[in-house]
C-alpha positions as CSV (number, residue, x, y, z in Angstrom):
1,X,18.1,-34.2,-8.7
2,X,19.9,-30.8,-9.4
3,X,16.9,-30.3,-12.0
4,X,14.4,-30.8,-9.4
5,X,16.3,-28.3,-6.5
6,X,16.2,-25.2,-8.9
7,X,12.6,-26.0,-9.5
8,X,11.9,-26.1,-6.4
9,X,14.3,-22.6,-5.4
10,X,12.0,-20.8,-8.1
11,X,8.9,-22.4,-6.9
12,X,9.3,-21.0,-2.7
13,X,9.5,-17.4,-4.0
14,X,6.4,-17.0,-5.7
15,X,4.4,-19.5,-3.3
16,X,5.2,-17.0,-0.8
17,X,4.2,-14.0,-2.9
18,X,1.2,-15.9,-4.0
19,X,-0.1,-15.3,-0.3
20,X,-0.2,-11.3,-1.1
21,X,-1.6,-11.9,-4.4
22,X,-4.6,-13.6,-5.5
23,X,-4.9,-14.9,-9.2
24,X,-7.9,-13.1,-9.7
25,X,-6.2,-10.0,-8.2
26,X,-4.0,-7.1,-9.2
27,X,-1.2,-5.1,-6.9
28,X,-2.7,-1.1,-6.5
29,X,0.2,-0.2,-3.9
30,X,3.0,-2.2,-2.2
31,X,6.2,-2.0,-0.7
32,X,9.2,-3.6,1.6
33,X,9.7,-1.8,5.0
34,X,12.8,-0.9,5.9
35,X,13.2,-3.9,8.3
36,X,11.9,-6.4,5.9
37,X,8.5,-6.7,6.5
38,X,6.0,-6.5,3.0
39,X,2.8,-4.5,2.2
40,X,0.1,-4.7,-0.5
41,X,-2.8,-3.1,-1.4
42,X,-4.8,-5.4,-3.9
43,X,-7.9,-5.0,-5.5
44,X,-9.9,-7.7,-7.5
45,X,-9.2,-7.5,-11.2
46,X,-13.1,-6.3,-11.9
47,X,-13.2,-4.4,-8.5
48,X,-15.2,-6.8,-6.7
49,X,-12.6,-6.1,-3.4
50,X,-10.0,-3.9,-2.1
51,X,-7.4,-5.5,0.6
52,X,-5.1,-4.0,2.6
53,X,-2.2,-7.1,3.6
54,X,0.9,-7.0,5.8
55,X,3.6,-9.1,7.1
56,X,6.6,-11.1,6.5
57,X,7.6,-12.9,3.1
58,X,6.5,-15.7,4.8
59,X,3.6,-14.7,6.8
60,X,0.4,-12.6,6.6
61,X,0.2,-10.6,9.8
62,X,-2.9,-8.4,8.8
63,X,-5.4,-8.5,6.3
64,X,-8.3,-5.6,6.4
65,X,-11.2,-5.8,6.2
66,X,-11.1,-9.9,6.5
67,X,-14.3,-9.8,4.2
68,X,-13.7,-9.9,0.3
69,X,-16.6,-7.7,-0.6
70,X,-18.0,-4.5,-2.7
71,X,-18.7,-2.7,0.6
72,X,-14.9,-3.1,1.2
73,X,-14.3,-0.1,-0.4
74,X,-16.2,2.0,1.8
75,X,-13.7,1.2,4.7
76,X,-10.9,2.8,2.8
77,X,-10.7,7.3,2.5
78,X,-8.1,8.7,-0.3
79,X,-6.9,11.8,-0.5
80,X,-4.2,13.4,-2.6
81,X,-2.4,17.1,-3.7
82,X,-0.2,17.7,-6.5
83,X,1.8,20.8,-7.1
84,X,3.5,20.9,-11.0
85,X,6.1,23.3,-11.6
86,X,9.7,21.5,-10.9
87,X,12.2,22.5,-8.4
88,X,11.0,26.5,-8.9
89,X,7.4,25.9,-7.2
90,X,8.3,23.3,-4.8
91,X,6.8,20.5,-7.1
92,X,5.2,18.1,-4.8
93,X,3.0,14.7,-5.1
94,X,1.0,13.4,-1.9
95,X,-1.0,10.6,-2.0
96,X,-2.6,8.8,0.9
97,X,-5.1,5.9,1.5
98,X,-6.5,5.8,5.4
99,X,-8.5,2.8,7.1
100,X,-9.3,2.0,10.8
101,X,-8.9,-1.5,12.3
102,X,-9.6,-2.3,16.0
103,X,-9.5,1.2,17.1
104,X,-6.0,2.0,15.3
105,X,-5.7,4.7,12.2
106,X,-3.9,3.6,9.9
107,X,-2.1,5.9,7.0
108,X,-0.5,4.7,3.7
109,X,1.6,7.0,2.0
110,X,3.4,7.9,-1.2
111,X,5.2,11.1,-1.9
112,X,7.3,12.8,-3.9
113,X,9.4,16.5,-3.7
114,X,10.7,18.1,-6.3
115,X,13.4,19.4,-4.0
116,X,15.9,17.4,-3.8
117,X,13.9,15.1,-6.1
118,X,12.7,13.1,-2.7
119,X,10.5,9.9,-2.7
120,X,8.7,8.7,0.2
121,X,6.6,5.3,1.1
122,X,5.3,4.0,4.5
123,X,2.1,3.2,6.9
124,X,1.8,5.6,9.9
125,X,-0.5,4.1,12.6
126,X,-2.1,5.9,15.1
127,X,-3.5,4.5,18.3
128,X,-6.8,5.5,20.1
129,X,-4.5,7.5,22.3
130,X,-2.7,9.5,19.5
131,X,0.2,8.1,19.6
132,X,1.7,7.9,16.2
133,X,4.3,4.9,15.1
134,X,6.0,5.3,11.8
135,X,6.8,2.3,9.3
136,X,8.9,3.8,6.6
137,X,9.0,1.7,3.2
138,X,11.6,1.2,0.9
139,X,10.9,3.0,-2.1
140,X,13.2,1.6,-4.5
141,X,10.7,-1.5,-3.9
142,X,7.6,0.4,-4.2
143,X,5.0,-1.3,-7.1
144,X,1.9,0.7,-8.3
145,X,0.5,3.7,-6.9
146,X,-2.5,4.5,-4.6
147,X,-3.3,7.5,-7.3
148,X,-4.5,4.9,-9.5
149,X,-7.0,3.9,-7.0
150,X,-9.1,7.4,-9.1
151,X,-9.0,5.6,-12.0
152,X,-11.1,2.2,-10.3
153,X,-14.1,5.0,-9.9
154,X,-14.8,2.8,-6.8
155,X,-13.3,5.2,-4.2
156,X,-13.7,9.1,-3.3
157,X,-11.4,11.8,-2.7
158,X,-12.4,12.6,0.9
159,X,-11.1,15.4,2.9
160,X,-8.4,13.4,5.2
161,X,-5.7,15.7,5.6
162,X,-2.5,14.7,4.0
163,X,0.4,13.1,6.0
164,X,3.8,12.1,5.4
């Protein structure tokens, strides 16, 4: 009985992470919030799809675009700046991935300062108004990078701005 209990304890876990990932996918960008809540960005392992997921460990609240298709892609703009040079040029790495769903922006970010050797992860979403609500991620859970969405040669740098 004890046998089939820790079975069943490793067995929840990734039941409930197989919601955010697919077997035929792979993670690009994902994170914890800070008040539990998960996001991935996945993409199909021969870049068939990209998918933007959120929600709780339990529970998929979102899911954009609902369609699992090539002209996914199209609904997603990336944009990134990097500055080299340490702590003596202000080193910095921005990175973010913008979609619209129902009328709301929103705004996945990953950055990093070379002052005071800052990370940074969250979603800022902005309603039609302009009104701006801030979902800051845990970074010490972040997995991936949107940067490597470059490398998938499925997406183009656009001119988005760059938000943090």
């Amino acid at each position: 009985m004890k046998n089939y209990i820790l079975i069943l304890l490793f067995l929840i876990p990734s039941t409930i992470w197989s919601q955010y990932l697919l077997p035929n996918e792979e993670i690009v960008y994902s994170f914890e919030t800070k008040n539990g809540k998960k996001m991935a960005l996945v993409k199909d392992k021969t870049n068939k799809y990209i998918q933007y997921r959120f929600g709780t460990k339990s529970k998929i609240e979102m899911e954009f675009p609902p369609n699992k298709t090539k002209e996914s892609w199209k609904q997603f703009h990336y944009n990134s700046y990097w500055r080299g040079g340490g702590i003596q040029n202000a080193g910095m790495e921005i990175d973010n991935l913008q979609f619209t769903n129902d009328g709301y922006t929103y705004l996945l970010f990953r950055t990093y300062h070379a002052e005071g050797e800052d990370y940074s992860a969250g979603i800022i979403i902005t309603d039609k108004k302009g009104k701006e609500t801030r979902i800051s991620g845990n970074y010490k859970t972040v997995k991936g990078c949107i940067c490597n969405l470059q490398d998938t040669g499925m997406i183009e740098i656009e001119d988005i701005g760059l938000s943090f």
